[in-house]
N, C-alpha and C positions, 0 to 999 in steps of 0.2 A: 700298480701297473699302468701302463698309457696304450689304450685301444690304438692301431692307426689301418682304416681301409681303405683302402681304393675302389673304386668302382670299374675302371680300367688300370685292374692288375698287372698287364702282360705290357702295360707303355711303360709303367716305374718298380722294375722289382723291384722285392726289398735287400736296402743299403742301410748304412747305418746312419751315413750323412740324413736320409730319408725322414729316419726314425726320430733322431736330434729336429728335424726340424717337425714333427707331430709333437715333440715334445714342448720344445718352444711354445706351440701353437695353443695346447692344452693349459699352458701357463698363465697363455695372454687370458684366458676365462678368468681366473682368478681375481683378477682383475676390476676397478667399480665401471659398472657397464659405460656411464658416462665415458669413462676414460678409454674403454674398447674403443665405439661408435666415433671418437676423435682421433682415435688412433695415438694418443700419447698415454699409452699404460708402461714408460718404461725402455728399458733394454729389451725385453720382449719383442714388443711392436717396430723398434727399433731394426728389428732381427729381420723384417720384412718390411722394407722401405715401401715396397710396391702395392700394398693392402690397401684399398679402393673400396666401397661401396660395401660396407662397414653395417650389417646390423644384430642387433642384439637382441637378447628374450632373457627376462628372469623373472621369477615368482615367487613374492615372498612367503607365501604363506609354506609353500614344497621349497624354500631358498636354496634354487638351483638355476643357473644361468648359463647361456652358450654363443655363441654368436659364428655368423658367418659373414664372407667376403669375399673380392677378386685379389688374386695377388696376380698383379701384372709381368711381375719378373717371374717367374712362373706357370704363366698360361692356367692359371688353378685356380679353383674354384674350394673356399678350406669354410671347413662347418668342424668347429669344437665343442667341447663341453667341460664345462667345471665337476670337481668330483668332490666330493662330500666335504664340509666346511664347519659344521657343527654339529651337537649331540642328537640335533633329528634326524641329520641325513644319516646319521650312523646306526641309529636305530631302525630308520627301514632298509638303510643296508641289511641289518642282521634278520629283517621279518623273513624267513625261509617260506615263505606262502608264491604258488607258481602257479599262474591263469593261463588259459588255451589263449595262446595269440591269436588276435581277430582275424588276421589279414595274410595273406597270402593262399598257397594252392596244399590245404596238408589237412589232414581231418584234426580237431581239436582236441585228441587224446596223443598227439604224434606232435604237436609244437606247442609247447609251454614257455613261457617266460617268469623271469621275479616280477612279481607283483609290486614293487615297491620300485624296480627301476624304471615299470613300465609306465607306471603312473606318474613319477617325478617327469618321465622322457615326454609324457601326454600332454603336460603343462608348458612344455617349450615349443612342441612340434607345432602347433597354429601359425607362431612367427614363425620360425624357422623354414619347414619346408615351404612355403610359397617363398620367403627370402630365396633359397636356393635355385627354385623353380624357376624363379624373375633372372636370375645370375646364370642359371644354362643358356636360358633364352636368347642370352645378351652376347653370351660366349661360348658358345655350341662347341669346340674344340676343345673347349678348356678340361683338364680331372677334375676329378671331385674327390676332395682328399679329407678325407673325416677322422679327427682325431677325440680324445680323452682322457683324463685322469681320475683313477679310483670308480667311483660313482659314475662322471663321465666314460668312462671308459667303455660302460656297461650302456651308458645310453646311445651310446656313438656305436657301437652294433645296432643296438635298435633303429638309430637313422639311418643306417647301412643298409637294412632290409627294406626302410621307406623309401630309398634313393632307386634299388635293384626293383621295387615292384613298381612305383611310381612317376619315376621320372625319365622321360625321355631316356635314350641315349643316340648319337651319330653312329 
């Protein structure tokens, strides 16, 4: 499945052209981050001429990678995620183990999360959220459009919640 959220729901229902291009976007992770961060991963990257300011997070020891960027023909601001790639990632996919979410306003027996996606999402989010942080600052009007596949999918809610508690919005 390919996660895709908005932060501002109500400016981009959803379409399918929308969807197709969360898809795209989750694709470009796949991607060797070198080739994200220059922007030639492909027909992918291809697929959004206008992708600017370009960066990436991956970890090998949790080998999971994501990246975000401005896409200028779109006024957006896109943070993706790769989704599971080998027998580890699949493995702590399957660890059915759920911790109280740290953060937000719920008492810790009323929000839990996978433990396995929270941790993989933990290892990306240091680059990540200030990358995006620095990309609102820059582009206060722009969405903030978060997509992912499989693994990603799961941790691109989790960015979801860190974009809705965290960061600005106009």
């Amino acid at each position: 499945t390919t996660g895709v959220s908005s932060v501002a729901g109500s400016r981009y229902p959803y379409n399918a052209s929308r969807a197709l291009n969360g898809l795209y976007m989750a694709k470009v992770a796949y991607c060797n981050h070198e080739a994200i961060e220059s922007w030639t991963c492909g027909a992918q990257c291809r697929y959004f001429p206008g992708m600017t300011n370009v960066t990436t997070a991956w970890h090998n020891r949790e080998d999971t990678q994501s990246w975000v960027g401005y896409n200028a023909d779109h006024d957006e601001i896109v943070m993706s995620f790769r989704g599971s790639s080998n027998i580890d990632n699949w493995i702590e996919d399957f660890t059915f183990e759920f911790i109280p979410y740290p953060d937000g306003n719920c008492s810790a027996s009323d929000c839990k999360v996978h433990k396995g996606f929270y941790e993989s999402y933990q290892v990306l989010r240091g680059v990540m959220l200030p990358a995006l942080m620095s990309l609102v600052r820059e582009h206060p009007s722009a969405l903030v459009f978060i997509s992912g596949h499989s693994q990603g999918a799961a941790q691109s809610q989790l960015a979801f919640l860190d974009v809705a508690l965290h960061v600005p919005t106009t």
